[in-house]
PAZAPA-4460 file (N, C-alpha, C; in steps of 0.05 Angstrom, whole numbers, plus 32768, in hexadecimal, padded with zeros to 4 digits):
% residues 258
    n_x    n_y    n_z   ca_x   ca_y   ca_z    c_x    c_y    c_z   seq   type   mol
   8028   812D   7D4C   8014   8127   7D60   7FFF   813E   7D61     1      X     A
   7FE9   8136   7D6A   7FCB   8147   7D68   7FCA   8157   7D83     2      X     A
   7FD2   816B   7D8A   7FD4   817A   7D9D   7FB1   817D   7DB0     3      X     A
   7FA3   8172   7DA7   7F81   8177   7DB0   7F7F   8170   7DC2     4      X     A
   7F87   815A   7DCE   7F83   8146   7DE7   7F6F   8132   7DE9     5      X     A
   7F6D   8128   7DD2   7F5C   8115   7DC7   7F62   8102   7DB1     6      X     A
   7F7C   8108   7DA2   7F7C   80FA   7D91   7F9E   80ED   7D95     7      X     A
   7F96   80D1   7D98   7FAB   80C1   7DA3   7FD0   80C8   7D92     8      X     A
   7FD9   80D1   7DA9   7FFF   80D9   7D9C   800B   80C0   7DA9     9      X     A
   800A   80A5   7DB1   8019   8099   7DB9   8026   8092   7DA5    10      X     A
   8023   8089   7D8B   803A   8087   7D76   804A   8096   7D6C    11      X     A
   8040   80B0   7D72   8053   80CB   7D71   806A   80C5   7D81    12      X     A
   806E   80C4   7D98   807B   80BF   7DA7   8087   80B3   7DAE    13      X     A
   807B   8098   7DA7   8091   807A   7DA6   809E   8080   7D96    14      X     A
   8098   8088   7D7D   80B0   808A   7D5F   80BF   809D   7D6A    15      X     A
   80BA   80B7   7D7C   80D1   80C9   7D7B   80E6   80C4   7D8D    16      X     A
   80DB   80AE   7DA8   80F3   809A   7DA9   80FC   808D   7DA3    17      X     A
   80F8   8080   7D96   810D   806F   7D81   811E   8077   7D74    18      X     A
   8116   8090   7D6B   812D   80A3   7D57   8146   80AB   7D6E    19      X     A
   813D   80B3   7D81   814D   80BF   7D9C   815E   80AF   7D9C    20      X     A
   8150   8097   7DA7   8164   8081   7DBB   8176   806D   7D9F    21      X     A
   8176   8073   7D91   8185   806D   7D6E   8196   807C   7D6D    22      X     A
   8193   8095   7D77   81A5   80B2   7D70   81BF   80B2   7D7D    23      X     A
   81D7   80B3   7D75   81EF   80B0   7D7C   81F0   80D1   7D89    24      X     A
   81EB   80E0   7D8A   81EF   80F3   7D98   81DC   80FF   7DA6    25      X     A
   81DE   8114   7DC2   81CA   8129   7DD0   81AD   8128   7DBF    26      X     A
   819E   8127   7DCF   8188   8122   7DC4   816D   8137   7DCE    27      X     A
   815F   813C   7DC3   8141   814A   7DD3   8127   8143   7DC1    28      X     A
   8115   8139   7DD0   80FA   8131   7DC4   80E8   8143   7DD3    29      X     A
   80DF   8154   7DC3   80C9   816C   7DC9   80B2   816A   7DC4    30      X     A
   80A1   8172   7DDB   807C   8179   7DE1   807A   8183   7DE7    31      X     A
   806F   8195   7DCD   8069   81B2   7DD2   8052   81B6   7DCC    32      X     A
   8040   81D1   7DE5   8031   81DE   7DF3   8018   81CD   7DE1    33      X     A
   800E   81BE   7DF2   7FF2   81B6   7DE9   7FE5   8199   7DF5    34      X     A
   7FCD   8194   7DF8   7FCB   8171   7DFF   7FCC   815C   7DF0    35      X     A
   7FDE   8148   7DFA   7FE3   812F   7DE5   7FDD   8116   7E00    36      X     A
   7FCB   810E   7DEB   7FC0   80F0   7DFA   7FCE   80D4   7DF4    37      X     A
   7FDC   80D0   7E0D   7FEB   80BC   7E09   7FE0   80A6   7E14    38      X     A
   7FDB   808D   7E01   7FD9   8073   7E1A   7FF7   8068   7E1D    39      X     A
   7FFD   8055   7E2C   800E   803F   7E37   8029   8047   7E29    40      X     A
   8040   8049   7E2F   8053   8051   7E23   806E   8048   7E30    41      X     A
   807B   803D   7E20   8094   8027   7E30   80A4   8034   7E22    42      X     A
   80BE   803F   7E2B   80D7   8050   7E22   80E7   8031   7E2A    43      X     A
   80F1   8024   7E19   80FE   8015   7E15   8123   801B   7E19    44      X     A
   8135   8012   7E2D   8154   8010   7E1B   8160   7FF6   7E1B    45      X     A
   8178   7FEF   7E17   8190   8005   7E1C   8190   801A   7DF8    46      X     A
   8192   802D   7DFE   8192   803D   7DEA   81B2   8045   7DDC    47      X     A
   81B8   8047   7DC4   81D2   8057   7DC8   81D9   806B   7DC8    48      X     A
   81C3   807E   7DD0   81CA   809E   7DDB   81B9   8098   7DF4    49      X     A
   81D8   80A6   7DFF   81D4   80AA   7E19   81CB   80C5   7E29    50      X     A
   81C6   80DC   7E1B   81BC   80F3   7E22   81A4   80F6   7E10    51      X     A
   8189   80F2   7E1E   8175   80F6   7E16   815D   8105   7E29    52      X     A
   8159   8125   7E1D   814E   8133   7E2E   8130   8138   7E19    53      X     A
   811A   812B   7E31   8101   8131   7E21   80EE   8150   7E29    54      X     A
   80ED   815F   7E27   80E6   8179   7E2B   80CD   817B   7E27    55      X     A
   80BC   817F   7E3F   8099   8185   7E38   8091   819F   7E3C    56      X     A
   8081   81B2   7E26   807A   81C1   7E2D   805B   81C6   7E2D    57      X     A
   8057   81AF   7E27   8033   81A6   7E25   802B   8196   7E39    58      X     A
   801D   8185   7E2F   800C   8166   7E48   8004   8159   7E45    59      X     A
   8015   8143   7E4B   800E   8124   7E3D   7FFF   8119   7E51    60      X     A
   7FE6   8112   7E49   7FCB   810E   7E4F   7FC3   80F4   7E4B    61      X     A
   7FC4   80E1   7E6F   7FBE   80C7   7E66   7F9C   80C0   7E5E    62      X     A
   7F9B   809F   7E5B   7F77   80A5   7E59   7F6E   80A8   7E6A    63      X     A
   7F4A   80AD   7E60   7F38   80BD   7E7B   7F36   80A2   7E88    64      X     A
   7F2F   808C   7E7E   7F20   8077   7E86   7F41   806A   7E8B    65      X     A
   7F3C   805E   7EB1   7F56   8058   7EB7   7F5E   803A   7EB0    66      X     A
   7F43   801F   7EA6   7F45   800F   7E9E   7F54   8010   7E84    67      X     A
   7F5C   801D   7E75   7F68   801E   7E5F   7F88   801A   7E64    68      X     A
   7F94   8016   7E81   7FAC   8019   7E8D   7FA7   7FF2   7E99    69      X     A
   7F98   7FEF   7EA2   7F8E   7FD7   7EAE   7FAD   7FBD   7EA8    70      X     A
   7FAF   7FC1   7E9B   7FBE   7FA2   7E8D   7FCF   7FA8   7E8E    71      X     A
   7FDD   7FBE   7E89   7FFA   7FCB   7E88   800D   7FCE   7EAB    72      X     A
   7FF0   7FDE   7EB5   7FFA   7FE8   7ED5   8016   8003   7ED5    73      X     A
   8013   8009   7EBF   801A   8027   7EC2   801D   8030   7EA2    74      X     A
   8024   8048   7EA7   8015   805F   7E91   802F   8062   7E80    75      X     A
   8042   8077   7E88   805F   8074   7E7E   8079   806E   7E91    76      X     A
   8088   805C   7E78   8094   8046   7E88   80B4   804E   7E7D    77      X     A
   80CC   804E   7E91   80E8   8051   7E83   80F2   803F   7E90    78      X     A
   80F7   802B   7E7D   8111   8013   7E84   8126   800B   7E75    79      X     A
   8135   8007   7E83   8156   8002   7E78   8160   8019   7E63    80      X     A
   815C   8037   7E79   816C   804C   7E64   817D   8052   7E6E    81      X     A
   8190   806A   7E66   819C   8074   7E7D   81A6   8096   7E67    82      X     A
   81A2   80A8   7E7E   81AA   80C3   7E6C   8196   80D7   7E68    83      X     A
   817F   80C8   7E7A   816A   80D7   7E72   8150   80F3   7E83    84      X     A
   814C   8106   7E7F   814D   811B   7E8A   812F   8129   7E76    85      X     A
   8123   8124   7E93   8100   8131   7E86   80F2   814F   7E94    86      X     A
   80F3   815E   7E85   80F1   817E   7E92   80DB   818F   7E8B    87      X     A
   80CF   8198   7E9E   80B4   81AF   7E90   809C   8197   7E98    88      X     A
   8087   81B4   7E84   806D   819D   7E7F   8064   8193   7E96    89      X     A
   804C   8182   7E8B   8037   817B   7EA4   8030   815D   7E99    90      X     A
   8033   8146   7EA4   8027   812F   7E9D   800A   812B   7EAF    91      X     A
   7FF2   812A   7E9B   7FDB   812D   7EAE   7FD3   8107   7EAD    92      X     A
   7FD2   8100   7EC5   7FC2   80E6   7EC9   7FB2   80DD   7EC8    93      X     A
   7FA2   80F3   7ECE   7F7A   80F3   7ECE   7F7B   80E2   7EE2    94      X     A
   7F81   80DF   7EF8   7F7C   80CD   7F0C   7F60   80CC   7F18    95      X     A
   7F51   80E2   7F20   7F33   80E3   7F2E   7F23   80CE   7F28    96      X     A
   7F29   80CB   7F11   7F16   80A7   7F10   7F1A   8099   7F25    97      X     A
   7F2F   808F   7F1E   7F3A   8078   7F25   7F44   807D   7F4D    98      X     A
   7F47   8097   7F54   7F42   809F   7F7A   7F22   809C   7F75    99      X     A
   7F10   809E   7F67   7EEE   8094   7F80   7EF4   8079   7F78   100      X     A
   7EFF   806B   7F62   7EF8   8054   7F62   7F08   803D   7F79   101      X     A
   7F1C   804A   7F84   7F2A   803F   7F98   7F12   804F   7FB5   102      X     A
   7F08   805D   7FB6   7EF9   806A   7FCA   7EE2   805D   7FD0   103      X     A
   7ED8   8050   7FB9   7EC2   8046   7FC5   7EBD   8026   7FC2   104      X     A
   7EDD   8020   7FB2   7EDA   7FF9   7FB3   7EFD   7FF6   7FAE   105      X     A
   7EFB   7FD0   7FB9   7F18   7FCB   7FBC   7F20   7FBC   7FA2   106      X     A
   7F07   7FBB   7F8E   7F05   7FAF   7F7A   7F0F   7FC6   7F64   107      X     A
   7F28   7FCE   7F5E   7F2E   7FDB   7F50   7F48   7FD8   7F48   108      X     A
   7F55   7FE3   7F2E   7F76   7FE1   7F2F   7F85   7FEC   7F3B   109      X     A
   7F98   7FE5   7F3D   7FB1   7FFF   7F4C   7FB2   800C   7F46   110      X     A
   7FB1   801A   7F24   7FB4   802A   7F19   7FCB   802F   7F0B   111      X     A
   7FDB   8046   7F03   7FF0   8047   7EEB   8001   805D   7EF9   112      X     A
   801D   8057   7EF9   8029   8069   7F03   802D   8080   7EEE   113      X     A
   8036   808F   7EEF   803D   80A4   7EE9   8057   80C5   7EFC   114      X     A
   8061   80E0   7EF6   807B   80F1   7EFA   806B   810A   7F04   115      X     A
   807A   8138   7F0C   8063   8151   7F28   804C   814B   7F28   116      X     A
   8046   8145   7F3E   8029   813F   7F48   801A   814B   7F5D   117      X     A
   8003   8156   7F47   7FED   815E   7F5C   7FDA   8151   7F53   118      X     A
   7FD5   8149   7F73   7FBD   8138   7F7C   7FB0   813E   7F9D   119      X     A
   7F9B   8132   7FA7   7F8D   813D   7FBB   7F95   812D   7FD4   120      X     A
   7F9E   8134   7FE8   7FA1   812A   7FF6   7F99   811B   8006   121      X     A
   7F7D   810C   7FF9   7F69   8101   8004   7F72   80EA   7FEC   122      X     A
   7F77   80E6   7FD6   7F78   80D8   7FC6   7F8C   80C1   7FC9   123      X     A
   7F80   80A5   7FCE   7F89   808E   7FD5   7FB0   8089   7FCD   124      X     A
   7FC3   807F   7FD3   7FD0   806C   7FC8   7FDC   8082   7FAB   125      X     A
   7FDC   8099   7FAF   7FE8   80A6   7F9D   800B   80B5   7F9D   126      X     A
   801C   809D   7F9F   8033   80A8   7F9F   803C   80BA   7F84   127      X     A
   8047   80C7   7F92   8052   80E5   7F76   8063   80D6   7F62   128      X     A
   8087   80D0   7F72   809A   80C6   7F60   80A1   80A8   7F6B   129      X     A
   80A8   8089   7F5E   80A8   8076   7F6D   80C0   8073   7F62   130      X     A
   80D9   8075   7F73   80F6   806B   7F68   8101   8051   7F6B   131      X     A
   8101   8037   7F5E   80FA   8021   7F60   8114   8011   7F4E   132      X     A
   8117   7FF2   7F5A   811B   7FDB   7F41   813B   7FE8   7F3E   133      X     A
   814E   7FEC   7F52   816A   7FEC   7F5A   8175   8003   7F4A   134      X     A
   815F   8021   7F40   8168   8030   7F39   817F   8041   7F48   135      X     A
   8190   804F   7F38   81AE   8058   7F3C   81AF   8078   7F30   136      X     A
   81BE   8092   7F3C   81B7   80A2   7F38   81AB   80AE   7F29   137      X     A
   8193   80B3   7F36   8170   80C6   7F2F   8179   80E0   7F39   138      X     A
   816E   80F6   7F31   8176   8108   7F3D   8156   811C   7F30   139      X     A
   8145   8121   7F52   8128   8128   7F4C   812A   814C   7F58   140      X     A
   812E   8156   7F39   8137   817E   7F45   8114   818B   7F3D   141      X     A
   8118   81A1   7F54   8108   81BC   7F52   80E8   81AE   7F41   142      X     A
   80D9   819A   7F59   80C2   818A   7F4E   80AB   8190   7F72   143      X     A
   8097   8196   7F66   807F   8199   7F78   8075   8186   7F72   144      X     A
   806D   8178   7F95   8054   815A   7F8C   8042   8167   7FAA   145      X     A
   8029   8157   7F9E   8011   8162   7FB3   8006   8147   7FAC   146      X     A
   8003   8134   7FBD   7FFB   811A   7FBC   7FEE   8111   7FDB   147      X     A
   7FDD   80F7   7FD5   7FCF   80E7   7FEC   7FDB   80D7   7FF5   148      X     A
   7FF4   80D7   7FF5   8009   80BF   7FF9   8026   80CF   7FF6   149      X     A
   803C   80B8   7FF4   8056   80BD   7FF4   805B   80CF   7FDC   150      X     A
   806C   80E5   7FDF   806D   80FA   7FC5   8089   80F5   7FB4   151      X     A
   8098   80E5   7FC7   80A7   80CD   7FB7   80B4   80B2   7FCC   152      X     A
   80B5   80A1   7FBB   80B0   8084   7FCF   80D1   807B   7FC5   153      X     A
   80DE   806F   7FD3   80FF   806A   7FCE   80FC   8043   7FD4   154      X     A
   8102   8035   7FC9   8108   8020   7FCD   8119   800F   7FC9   155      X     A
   8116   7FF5   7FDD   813B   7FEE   7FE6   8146   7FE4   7FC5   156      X     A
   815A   7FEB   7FC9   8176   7FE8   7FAF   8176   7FFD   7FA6   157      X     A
   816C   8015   7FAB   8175   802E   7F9A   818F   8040   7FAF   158      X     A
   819A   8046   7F98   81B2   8056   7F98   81BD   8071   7F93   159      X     A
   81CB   8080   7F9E   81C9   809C   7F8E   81B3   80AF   7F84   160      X     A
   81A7   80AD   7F99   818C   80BC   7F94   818A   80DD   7F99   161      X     A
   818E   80F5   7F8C   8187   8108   7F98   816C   8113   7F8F   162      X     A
   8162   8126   7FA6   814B   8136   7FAA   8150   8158   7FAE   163      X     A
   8150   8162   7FA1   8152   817E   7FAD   813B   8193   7F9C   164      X     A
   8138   81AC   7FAD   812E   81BD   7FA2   8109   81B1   7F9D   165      X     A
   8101   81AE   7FB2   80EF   819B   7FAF   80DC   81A1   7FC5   166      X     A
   80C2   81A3   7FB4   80A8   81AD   7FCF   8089   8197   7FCC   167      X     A
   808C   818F   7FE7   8079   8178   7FE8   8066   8184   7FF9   168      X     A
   8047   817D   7FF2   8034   8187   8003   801E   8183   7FF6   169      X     A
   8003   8181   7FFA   7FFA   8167   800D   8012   8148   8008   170      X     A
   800B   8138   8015   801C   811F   8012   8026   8111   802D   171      X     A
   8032   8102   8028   8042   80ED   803A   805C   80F0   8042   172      X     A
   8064   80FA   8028   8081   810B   802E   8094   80F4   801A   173      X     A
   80AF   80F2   8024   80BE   80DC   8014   80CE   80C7   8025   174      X     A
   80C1   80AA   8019   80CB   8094   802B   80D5   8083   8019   175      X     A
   80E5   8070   8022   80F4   8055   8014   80DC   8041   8017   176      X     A
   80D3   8038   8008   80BD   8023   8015   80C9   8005   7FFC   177      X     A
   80BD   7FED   8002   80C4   7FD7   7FF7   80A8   7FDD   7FDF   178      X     A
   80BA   7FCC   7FCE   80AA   7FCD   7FB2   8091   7FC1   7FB0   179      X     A
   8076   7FD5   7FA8   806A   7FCA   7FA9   8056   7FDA   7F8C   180      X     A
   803F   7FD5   7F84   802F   7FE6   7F71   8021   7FFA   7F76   181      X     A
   802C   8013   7F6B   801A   802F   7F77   8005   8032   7F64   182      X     A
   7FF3   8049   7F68   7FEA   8055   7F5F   7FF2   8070   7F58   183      X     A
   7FF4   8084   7F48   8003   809C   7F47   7FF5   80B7   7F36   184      X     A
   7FE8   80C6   7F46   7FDE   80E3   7F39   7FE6   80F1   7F26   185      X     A
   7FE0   8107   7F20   7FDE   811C   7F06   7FF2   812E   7F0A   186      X     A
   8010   8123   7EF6   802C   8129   7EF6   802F   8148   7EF1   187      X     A
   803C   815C   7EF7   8048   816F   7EE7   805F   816C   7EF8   188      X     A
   8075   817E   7EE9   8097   818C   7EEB   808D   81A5   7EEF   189      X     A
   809B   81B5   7EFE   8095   81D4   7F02   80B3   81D4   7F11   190      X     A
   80BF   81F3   7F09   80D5   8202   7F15   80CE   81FA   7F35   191      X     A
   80BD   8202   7F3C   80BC   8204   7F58   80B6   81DC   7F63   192      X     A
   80B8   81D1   7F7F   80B5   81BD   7F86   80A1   81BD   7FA0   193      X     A
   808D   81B1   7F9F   8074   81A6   7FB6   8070   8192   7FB6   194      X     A
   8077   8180   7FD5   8071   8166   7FD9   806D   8168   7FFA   195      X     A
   805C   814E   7FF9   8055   8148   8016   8069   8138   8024   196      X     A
   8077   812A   8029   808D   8126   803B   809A   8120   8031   197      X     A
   80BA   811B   803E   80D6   8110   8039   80DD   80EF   803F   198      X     A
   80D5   80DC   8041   80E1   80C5   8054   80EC   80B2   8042   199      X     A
   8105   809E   8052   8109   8082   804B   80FE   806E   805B   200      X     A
   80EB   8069   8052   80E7   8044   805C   80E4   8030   8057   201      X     A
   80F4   8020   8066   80FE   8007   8060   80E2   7FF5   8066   202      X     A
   80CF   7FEF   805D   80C1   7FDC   805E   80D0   7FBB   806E   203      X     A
   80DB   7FB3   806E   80EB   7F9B   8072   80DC   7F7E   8064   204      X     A
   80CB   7F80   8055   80B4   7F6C   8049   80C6   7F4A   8049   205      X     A
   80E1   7F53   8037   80E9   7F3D   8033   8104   7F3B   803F   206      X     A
   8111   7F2A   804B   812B   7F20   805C   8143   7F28   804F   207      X     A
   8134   7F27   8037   814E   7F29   8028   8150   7F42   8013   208      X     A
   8156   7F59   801B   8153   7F73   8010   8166   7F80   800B   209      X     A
   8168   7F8D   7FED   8182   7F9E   7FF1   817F   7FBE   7FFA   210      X     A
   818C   7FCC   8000   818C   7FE7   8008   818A   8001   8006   211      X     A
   8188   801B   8011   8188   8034   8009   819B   803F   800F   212      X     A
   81B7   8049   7FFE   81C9   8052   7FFF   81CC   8073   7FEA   213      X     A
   81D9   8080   7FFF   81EB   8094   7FEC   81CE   80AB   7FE5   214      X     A
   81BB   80AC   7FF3   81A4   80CB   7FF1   81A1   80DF   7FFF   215      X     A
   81A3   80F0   7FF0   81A4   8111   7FF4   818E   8125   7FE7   216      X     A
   8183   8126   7FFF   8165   813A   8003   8172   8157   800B   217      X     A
   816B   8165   7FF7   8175   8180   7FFB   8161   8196   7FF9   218      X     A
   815F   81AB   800B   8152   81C9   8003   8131   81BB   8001   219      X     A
   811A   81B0   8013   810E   81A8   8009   80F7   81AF   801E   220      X     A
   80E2   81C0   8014   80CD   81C5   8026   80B4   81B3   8027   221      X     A
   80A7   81B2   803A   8092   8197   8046   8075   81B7   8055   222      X     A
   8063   81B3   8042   8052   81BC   8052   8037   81A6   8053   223      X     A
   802D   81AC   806A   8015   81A6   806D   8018   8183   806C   224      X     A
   802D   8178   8071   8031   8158   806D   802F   814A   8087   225      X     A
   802F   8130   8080   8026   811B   809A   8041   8121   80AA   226      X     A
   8053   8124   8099   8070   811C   80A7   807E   8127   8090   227      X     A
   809A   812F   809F   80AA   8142   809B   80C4   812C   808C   228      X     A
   80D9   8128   8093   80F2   8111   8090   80F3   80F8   80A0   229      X     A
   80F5   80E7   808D   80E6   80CE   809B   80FC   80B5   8099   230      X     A
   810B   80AB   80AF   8111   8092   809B   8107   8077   80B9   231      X     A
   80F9   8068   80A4   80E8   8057   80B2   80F4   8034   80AA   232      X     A
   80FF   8028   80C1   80FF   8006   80B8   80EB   7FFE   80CA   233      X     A
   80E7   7FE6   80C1   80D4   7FCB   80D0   80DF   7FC3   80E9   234      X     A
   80D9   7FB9   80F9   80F2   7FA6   8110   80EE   7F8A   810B   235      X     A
   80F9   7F87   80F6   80FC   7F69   80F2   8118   7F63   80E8   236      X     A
   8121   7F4E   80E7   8136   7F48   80D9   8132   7F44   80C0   237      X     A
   814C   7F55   80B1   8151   7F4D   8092   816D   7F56   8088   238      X     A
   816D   7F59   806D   818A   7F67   8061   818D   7F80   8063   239      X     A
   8178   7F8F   805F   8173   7FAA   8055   8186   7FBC   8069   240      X     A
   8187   7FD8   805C   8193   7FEB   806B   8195   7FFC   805C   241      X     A
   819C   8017   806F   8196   8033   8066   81B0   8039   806F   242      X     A
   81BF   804B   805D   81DB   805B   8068   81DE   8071   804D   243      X     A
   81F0   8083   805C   8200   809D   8042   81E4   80A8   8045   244      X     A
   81CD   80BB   8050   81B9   80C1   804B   81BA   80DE   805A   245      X     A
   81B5   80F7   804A   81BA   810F   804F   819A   8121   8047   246      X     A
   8195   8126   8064   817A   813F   805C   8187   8157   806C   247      X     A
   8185   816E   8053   8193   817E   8054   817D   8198   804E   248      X     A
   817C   81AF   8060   8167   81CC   805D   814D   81C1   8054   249      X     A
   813D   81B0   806C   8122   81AF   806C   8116   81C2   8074   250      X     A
   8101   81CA   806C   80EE   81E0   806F   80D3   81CD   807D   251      X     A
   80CC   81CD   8098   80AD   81C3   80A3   809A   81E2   80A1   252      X     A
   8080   81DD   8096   8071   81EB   8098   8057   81DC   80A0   253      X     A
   8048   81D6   80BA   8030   81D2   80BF   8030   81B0   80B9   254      X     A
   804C   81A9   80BE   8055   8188   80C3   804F   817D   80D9   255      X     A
   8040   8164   80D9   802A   8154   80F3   8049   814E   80FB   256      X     A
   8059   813C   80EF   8077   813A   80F7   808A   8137   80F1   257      X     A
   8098   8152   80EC   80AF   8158   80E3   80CD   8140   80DF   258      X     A
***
């Protein structure tokens, strides 16, 4: 792959998963120090290695122009893997387009999700991490998000979720919300963690919902956020429900509400 940040590595990348997720044993697919422009990228499984750690020490760089995401509705995508563990590095979104284009009309896409995020806290509908689609232990360590929205969003059927070591600020903080299409800012991983709030909420949209079980928020500072630990349902009737849920050594700094 062309380290410039201009010359398209998405086949770089697809092929070096394939080799991975083929690979009967421990695995690591490396990006190293430089920009690689990736469009649309689907990590496909079930794979038969199950320990696959992709290591960035560069920046995978989606396109400038956010219509090039348009048809897809997100940028990079992991389904049906399991084993897998992404560290370092900075995934840049280039989002600024695509926040005036939500700023100044409703005529626009949702945009492309995307993983550490800084973004402006003025910037629309920009959730950091969206844990979704009856995922089962995630475990989100030592990650800063600075977002206009939720800095990670939890939704009903996920399981075994931990959070620790984790700093959110600007943002929303972290909530359970019902599934819906985000938009999502300019990713990095860093040792250290910044995010704007903590919450679960239960949206209640549909009657028939499954739940948030078994999460543990640990060691996790909130500056400058709307809200501090949150867990939020609807009052309506449905299935849904929240239980097993542990926030543990929050840090409020300059939290509207803790």
């Amino acid at each position: 792959a062309n380290p410039d940040g201009k010359t398209d590595s998405t086949k770089s990348l697809i092929s070096a998963w394939a080799v991975a997720c083929g690979w009967p044993r421990p695995t690591t697919i490396y990006v190293p120090p430089g920009r690689y422009l990736v469009q649309h990228v689907h990590f496909r499984g079930a794979c038969q290695n199950k320990v696959i750690t992709i290591r960035i020490d560069g920046t995978l760089v989606a396109p400038s122009d956010y219509n090039a995401l348009r048809s897809v509705g997100n940028w990079i995508l992991f389904e049906g893997v399991n084993g897998v563990t992404i560290s370092g590095g900075i995934l840049d979104g280039q989002g600024t387009g695509l926040w005036a284009s939500k700023a100044s009309s409703k005529l626009c896409p949702s945009g492309a999700t995307g993983v550490k995020v800084l973004a402006s806290g003025t910037s629309p509908n920009t959730d950091g991490i969206h844990v979704q689609l009856l995922s089962s232990g995630v475990i989100i360590l030592r990650s800063k998000i600075s977002t206009g929205d939720d800095c990670v969003s939890i939704v009903p059927g996920i399981a075994n979720l931990q959070i620790k070591n984790y700093f959110c600020g600007p943002g929303h903080g972290i909530r359970t919300v019902a599934l819906r299409k985000r938009s999502l800012p300019t990713v990095v991983v860093s040792p250290k963690t910044i995010c704007g709030f903590c919450s679960i909420r239960i949206l209640g949209k549909d009657l028939q919902e499954a739940g948030v079980q078994n999460v543990t928020i640990k060691a996790v500072t909130f500056k400058g956020t709307q809200n501090g630990v949150w867990i939020k349902p609807w009052g309506r009737p449905r299935s849904g429900f929240v239980q097993g849920v542990l926030f543990w050594h929050a840090v409020m700094i300059n939290v509207q509400n803790p």
